[in-house]
N, CA, C and O of each residue as an XYZ file, in Angstrom:
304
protein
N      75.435     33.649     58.743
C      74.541     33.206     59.787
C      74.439     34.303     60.848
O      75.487     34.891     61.116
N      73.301     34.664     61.501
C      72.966     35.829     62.507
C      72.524     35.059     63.799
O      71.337     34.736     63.770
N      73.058     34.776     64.673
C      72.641     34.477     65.955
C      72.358     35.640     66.775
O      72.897     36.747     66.801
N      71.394     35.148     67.439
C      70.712     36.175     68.416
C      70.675     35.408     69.684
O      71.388     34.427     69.476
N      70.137     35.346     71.078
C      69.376     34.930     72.058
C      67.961     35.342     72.305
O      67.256     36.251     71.867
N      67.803     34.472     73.063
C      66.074     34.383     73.347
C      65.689     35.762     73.353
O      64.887     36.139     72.499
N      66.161     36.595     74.221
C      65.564     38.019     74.673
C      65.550     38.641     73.464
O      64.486     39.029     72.980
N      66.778     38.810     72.818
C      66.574     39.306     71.658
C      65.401     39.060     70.111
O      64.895     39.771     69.243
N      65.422     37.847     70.438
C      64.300     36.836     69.594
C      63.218     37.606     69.696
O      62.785     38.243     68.736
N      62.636     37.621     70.973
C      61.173     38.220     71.170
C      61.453     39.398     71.348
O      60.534     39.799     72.063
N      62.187     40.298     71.150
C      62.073     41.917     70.635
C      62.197     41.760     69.780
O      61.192     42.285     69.301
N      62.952     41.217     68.669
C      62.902     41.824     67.167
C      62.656     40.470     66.517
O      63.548     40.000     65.811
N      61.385     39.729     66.719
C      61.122     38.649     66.318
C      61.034     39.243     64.554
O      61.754     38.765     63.678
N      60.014     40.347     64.301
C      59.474     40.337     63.132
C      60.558     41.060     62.245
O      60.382     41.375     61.069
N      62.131     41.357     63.248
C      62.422     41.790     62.060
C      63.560     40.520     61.156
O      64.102     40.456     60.053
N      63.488     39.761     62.256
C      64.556     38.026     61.799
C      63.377     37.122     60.887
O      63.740     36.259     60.088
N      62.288     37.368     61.067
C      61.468     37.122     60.266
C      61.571     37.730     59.048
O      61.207     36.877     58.239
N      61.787     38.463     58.623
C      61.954     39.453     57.153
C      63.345     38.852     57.150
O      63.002     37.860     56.507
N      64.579     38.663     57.343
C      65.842     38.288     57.653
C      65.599     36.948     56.989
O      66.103     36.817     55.873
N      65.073     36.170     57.368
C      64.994     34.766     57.275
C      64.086     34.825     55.702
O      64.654     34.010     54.974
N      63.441     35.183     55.280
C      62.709     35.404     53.968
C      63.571     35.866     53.273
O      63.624     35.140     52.281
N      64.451     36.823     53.177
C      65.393     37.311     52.964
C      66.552     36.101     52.360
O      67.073     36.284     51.260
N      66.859     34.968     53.126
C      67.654     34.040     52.321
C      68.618     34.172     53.568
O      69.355     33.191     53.468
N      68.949     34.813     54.576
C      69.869     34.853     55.838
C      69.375     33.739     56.926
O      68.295     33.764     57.515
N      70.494     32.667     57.075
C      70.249     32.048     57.958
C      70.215     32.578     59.662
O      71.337     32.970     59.986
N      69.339     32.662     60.646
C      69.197     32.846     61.618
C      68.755     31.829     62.759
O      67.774     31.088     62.817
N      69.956     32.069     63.775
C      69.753     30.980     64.809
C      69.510     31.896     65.954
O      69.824     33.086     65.979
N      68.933     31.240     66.879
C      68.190     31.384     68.321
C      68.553     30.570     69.332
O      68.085     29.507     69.738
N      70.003     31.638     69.878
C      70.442     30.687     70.690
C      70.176     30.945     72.949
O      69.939     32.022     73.497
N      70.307     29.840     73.520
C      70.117     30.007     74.831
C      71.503     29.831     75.352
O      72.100     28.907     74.800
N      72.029     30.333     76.072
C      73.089     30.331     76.739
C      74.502     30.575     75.764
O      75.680     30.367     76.055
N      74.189     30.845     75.112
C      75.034     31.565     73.289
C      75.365     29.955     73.188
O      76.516     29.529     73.288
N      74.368     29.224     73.004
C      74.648     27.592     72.238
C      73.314     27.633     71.751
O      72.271     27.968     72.312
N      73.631     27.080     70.175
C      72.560     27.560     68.899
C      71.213     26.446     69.326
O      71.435     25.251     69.133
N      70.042     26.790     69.814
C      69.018     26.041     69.783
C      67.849     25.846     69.047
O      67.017     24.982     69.323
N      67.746     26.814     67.895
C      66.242     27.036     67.147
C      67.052     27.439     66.046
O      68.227     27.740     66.261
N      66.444     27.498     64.563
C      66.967     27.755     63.150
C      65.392     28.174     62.760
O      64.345     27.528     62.803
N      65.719     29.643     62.332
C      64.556     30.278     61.429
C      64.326     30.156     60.043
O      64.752     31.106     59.386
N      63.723     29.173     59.360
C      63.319     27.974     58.239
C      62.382     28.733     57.839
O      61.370     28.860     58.528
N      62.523     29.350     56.715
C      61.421     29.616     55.348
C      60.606     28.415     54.867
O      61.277     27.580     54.261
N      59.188     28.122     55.018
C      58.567     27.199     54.321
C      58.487     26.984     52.952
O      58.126     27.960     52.294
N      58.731     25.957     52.354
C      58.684     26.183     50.868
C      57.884     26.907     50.139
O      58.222     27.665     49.231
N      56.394     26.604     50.670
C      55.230     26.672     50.237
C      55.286     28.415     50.312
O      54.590     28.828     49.384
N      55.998     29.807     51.259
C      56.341     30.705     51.156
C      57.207     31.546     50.459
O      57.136     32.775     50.430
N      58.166     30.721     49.804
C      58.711     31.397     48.953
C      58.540     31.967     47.829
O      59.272     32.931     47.602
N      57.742     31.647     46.996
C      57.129     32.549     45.925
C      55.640     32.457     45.687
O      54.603     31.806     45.820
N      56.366     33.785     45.150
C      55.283     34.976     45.136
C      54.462     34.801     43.383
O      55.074     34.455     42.373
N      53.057     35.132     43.448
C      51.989     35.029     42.415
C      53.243     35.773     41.312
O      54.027     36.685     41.576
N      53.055     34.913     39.877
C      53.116     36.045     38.748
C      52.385     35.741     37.698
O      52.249     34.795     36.922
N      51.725     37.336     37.970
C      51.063     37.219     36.432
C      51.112     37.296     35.463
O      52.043     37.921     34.956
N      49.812     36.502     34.438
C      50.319     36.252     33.168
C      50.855     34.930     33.050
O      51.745     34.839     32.205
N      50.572     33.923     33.639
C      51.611     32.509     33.500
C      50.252     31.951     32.649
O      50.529     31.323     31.627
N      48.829     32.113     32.959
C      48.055     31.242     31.987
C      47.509     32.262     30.562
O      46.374     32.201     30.089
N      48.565     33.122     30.084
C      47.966     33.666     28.880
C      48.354     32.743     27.777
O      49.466     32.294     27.498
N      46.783     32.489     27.010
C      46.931     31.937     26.319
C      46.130     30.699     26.317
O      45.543     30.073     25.434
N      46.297     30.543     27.602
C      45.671     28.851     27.567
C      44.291     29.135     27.884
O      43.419     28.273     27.781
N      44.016     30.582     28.354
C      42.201     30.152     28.505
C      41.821     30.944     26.908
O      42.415     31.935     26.486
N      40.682     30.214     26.186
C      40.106     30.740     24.882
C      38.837     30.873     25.845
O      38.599     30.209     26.854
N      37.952     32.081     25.176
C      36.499     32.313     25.588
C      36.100     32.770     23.686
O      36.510     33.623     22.899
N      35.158     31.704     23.641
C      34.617     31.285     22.287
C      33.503     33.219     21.926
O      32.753     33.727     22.759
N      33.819     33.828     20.458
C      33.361     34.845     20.724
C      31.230     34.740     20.887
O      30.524     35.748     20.861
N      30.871     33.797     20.985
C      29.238     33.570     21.494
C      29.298     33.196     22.509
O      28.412     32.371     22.729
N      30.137     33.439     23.589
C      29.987     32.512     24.509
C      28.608     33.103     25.343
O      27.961     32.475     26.182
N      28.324     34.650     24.810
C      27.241     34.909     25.900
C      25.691     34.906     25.267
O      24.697     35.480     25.710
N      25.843     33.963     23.938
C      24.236     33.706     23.293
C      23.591     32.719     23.712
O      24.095     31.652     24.063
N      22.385     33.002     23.709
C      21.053     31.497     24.390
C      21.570     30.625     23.799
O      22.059     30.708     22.672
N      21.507     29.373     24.721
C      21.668     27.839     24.406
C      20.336     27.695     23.384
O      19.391     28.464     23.210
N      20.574     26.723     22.933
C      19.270     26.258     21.767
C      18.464     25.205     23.170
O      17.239     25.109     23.096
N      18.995     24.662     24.058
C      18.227     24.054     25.021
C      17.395     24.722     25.559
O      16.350     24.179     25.920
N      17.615     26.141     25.781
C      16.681     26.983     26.801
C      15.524     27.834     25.928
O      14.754     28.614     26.488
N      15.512     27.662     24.940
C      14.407     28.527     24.014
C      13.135     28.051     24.355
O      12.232     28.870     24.181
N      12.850     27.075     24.743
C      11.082     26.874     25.214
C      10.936     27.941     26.458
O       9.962     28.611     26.802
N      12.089     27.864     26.932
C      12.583     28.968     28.102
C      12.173     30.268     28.495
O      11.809     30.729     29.577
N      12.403     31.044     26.667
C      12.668     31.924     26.534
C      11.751     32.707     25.679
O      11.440     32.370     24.537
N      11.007     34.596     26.756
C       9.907     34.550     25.704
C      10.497     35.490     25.020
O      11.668     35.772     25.275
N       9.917     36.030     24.205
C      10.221     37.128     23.341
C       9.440     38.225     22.873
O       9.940     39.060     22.118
């Protein structure tokens, strides 16, 4: 756990921010008694990887020939 105080908080806010993403618990304390806890949102913790839908999309090999609906459509 990394305690800091206020003053310190707002100078090196962004780097207890990377700290706290990081998996290090960090408190923010006033009068050195712990008042604030720097909490990773779930919804932040991971990160895109690609490649999770290979496979599941098929693209049919005509997919880019005239519909038979649109030929009155279509002149030639």
């Amino acid at each position: 756990m990394h305690q800091v105080n206020i003053h310190e908080a707002k100078t090196h806010l962004s780097k207890l921010i990377q700290e706290a993403l990081a998996g290090e618990d960090v408190v923010i304390a006033k009068d050195n008694k712990p008042v604030v806890k720097l909490v990773v949102l779930p919804h932040q913790k991971h990160q895109r990887q690609l490649g999770t839908a290979k496979g599941k999309i098929v693209m049919a090999d005509d997919f880019d020939e005239p519909l038979d609906d649109f030929a009155p459509y279509m002149t030639s």
